[in-house]
C-alpha positions as CSV (number, residue, x, y, z in Angstrom):
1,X,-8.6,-19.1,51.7
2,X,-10.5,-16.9,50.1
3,X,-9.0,-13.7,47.6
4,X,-10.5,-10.4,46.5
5,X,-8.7,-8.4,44.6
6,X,-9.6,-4.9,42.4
7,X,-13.4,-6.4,42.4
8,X,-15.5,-3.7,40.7
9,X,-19.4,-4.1,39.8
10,X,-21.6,-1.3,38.1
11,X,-25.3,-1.1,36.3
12,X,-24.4,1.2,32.9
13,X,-22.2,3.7,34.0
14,X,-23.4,3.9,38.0
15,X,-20.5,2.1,39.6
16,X,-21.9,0.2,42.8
17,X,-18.1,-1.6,43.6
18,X,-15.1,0.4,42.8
19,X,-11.6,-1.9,43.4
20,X,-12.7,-3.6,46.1
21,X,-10.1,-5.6,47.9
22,X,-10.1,-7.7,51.0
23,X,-7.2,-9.5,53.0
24,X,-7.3,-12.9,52.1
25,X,-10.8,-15.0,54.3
26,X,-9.0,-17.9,55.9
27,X,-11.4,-20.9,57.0
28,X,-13.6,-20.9,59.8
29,X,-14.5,-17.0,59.0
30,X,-17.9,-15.6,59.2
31,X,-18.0,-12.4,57.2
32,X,-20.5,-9.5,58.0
33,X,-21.2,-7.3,54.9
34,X,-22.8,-4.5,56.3
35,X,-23.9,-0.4,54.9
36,X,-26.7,1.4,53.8
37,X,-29.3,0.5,51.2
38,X,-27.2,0.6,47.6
39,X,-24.2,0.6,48.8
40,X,-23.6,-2.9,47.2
41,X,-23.9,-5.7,50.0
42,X,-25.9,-8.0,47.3
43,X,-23.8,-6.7,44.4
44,X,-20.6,-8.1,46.0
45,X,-22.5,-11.2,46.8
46,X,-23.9,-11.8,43.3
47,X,-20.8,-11.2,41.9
48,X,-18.6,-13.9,44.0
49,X,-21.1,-16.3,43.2
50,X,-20.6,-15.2,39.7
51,X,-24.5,-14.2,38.6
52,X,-23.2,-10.5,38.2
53,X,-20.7,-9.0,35.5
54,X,-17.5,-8.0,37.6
55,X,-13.8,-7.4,36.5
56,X,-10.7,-7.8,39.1
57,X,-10.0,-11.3,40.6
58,X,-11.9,-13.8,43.1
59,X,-9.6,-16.8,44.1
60,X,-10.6,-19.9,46.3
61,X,-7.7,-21.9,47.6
62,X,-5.8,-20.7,45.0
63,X,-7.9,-20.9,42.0
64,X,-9.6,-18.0,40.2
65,X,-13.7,-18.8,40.9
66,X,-14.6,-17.4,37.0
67,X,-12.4,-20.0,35.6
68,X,-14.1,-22.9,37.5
69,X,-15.8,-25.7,35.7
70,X,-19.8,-25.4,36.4
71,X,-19.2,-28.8,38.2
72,X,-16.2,-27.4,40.7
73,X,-18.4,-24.3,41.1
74,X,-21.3,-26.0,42.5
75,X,-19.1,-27.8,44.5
76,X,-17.0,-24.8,46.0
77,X,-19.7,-21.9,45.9
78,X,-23.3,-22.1,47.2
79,X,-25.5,-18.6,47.0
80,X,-28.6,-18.5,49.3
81,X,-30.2,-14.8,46.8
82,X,-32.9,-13.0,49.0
83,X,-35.3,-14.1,46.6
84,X,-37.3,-17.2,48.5
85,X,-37.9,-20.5,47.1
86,X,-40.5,-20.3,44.6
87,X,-44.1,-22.1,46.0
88,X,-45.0,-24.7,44.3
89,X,-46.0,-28.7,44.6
90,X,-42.2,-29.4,45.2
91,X,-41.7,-31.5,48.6
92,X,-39.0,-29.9,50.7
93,X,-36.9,-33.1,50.5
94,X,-36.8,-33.5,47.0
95,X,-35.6,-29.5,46.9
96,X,-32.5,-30.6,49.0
97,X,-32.1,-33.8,47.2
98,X,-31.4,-31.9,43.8
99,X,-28.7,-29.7,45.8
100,X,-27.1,-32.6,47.2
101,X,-26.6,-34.8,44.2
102,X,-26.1,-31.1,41.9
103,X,-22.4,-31.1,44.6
104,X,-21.6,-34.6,43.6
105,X,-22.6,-36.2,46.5
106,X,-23.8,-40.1,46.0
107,X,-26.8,-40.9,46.8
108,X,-26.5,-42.6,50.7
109,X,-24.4,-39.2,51.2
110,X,-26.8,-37.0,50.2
111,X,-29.3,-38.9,52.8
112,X,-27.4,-38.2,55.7
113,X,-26.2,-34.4,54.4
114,X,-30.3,-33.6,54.5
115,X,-30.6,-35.7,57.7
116,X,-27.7,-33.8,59.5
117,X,-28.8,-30.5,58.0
118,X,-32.5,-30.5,58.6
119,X,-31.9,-31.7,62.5
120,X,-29.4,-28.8,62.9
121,X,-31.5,-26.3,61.3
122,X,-34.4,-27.6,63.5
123,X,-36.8,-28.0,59.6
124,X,-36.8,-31.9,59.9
125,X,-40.5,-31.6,60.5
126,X,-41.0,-29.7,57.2
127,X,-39.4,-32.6,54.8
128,X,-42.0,-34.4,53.5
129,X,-44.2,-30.7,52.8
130,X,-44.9,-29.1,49.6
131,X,-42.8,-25.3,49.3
132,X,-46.5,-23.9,48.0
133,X,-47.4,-25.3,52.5
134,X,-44.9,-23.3,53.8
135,X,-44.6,-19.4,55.0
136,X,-42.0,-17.0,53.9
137,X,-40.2,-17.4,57.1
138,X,-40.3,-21.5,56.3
139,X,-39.0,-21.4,52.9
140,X,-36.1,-19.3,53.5
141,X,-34.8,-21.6,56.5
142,X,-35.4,-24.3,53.2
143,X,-33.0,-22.0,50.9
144,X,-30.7,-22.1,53.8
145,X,-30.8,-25.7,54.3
146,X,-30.3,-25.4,50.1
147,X,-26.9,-24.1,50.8
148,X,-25.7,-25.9,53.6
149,X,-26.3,-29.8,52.5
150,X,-23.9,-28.9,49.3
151,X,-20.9,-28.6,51.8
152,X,-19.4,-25.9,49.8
153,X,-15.8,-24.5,50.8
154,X,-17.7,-21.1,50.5
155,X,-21.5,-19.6,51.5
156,X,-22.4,-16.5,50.0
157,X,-25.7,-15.5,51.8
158,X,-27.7,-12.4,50.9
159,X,-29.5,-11.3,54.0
160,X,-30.2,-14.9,54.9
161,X,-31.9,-13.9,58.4
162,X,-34.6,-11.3,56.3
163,X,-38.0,-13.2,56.8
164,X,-37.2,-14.2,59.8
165,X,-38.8,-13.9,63.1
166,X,-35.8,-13.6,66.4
167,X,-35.6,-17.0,67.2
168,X,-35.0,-18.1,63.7
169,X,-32.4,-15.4,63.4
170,X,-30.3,-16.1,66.0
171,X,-30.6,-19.9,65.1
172,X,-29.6,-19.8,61.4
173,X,-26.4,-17.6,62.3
174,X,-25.8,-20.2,65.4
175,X,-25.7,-22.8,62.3
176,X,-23.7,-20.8,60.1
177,X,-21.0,-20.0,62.7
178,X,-21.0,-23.3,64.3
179,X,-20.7,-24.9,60.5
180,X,-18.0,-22.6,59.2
181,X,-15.8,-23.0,62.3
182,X,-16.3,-26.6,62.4
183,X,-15.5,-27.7,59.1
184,X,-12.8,-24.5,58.4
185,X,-15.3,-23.2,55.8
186,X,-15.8,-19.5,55.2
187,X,-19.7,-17.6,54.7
188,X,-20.4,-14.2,54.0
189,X,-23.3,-13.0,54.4
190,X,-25.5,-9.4,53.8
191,X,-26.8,-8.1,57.1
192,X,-29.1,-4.9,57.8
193,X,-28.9,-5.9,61.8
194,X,-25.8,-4.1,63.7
195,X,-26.4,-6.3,66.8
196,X,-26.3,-9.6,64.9
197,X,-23.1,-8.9,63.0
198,X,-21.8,-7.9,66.3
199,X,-22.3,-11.1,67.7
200,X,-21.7,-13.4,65.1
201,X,-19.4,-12.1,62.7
202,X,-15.7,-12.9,63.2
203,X,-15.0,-9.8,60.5
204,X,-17.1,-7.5,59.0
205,X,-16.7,-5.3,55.6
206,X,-18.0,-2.5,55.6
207,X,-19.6,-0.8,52.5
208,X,-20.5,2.9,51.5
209,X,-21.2,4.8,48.8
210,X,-19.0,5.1,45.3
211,X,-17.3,2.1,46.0
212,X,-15.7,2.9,49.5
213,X,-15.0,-0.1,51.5
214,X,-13.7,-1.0,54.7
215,X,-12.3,-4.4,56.6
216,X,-11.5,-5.0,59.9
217,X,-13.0,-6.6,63.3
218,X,-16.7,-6.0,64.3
219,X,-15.5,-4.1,67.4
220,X,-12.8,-1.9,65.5
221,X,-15.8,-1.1,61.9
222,X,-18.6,-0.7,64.2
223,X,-18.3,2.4,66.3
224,X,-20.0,5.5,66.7
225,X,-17.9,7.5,64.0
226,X,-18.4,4.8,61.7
227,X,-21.8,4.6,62.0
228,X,-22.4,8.2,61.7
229,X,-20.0,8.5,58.4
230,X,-22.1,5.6,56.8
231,X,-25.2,5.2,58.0
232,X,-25.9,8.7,59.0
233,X,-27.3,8.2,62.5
234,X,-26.2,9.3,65.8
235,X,-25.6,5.8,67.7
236,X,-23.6,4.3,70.5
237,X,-22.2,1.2,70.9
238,X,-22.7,-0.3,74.7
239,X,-22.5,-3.8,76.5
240,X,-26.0,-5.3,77.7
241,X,-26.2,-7.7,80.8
242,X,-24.8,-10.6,79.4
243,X,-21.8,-9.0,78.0
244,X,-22.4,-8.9,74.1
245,X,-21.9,-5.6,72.4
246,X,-25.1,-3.9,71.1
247,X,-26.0,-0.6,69.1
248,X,-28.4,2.1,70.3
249,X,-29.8,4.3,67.7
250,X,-30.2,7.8,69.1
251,X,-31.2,9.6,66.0
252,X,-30.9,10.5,62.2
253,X,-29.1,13.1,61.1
254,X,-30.3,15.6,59.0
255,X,-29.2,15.7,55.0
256,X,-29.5,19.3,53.1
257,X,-31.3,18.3,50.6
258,X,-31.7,21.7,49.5
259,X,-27.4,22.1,49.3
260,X,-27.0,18.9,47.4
261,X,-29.3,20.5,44.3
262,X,-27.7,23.6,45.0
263,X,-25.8,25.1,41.9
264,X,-22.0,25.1,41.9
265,X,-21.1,28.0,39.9
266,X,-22.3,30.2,36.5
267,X,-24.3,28.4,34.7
268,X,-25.0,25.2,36.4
């Protein structure tokens, strides 16, 4: 079970997260953070995994995350940043090795974690290859793969699915959901694609500017009006031929520019 509660972020004095509170994430969620550019998707991920200054509280099962030993918080937390891998002359395996054995695992369990993980991921052919061999695309499915052999209660993933071409994406969130629901673990992750969060998520937050903040269902958040109020398109939200709900962008809406600079009274 995971708690938010009064969670507020900001850079100086621009506040990005403003009180943010959540119902309490029960195991086997998979958590869609969705809004515009800057409305503080990464923020709230950087700050549960504890990299960014926040006040409020974040509990897990009961305990507040910022009082965690750095042990029990690379046991309970893993963060997958949209920053890839660095290339370098590291072999892939050695990479997940260090995760592994950085959660406590021994060292026969962290064998079969990276067995199990690489097969599911489908990146058992990259093992034995230096990060500096692999694309973009490649070494993100590796950060991935970082995340998921640590068996952490919680996965904090900042737009995991970014370098990714469509098959990848719909595989790593097949993972993800499949992983959370199996083993009651909860992810959240940073999404710019509508239709993926749609078909994946089991909840979605929804983010928009100053703070604002919203939590329900992906059916009940992602609606026309919604998407209008924060993203500031024109969109529906219809069923393709196999059923799944998808979003149609019609157009962008025009912003007055001209009225935001526009002075409010004397002397302004």
């Amino acid at each position: 079970m995971l708690h938010i509660d009064q969670l507020s972020c900001s850079y100086g004095k621009h506040v990005v997260l403003r009180a943010v509170s959540l119902a309490p994430v029960e195991g086997g969620s998979l958590v869609a953070l969705l809004g515009p550019n800057g409305a503080g998707k990464s923020t709230l991920i950087r700050a549960l995994a504890g990299v960014q200054p926040s006040t409020g509280r974040v509990a897990l099962n009961g305990e507040q995350v910022g009082q965690m030993s750095v042990v029990d918080r690379h046991r309970n937390l893993a963060y997958l940043p949209q920053t890839l891998p660095q290339a370098s002359s590291l072999v892939v395996y050695e990479l997940l090795l260090g995760s592994a054995r950085l959660a406590g695992m021994t060292a026969d369990e962290s064998v079969r974690e990276i067995e199990a993980v690489s097969a599911r991921l489908d990146i058992t052919p990259l093992l034995l290859r230096q990060l500096a061999q692999l694309s973009g695309g490649q070494r993100q499915m590796v950060g991935l793969a970082q995340t998921l052999v640590r068996r952490a209660l919680l996965l904090l993933l900042d737009e995991p699915t970014s370098a990714l071409d469509l098959r990848w994406q719909l595989k790593v969130l097949e993972v993800v959901k499949e992983y959370v629901e199996r083993e009651q673990r909860i992810a959240l992750f940073a999404c710019h694609d509508l239709n993926l969060a749609l078909r994946f998520a089991s909840d979605v937050v929804l983010l928009g500017g100053e703070g604002q903040c919203r939590t329900g269902t992906p059916a009940d958040l992602i609606t026309p009006e919604a998407l209008q109020r924060t993203y500031g398109v024109q969109a529906r939200v219809e069923r393709c031929s196999q059923g799944y709900p998808v979003v149609l962008a019609d157009a962008a809406l025009g912003v007055d520019l001209q009225a935001d600079a526009r002075p409010e009274g004397p002397g302004r």
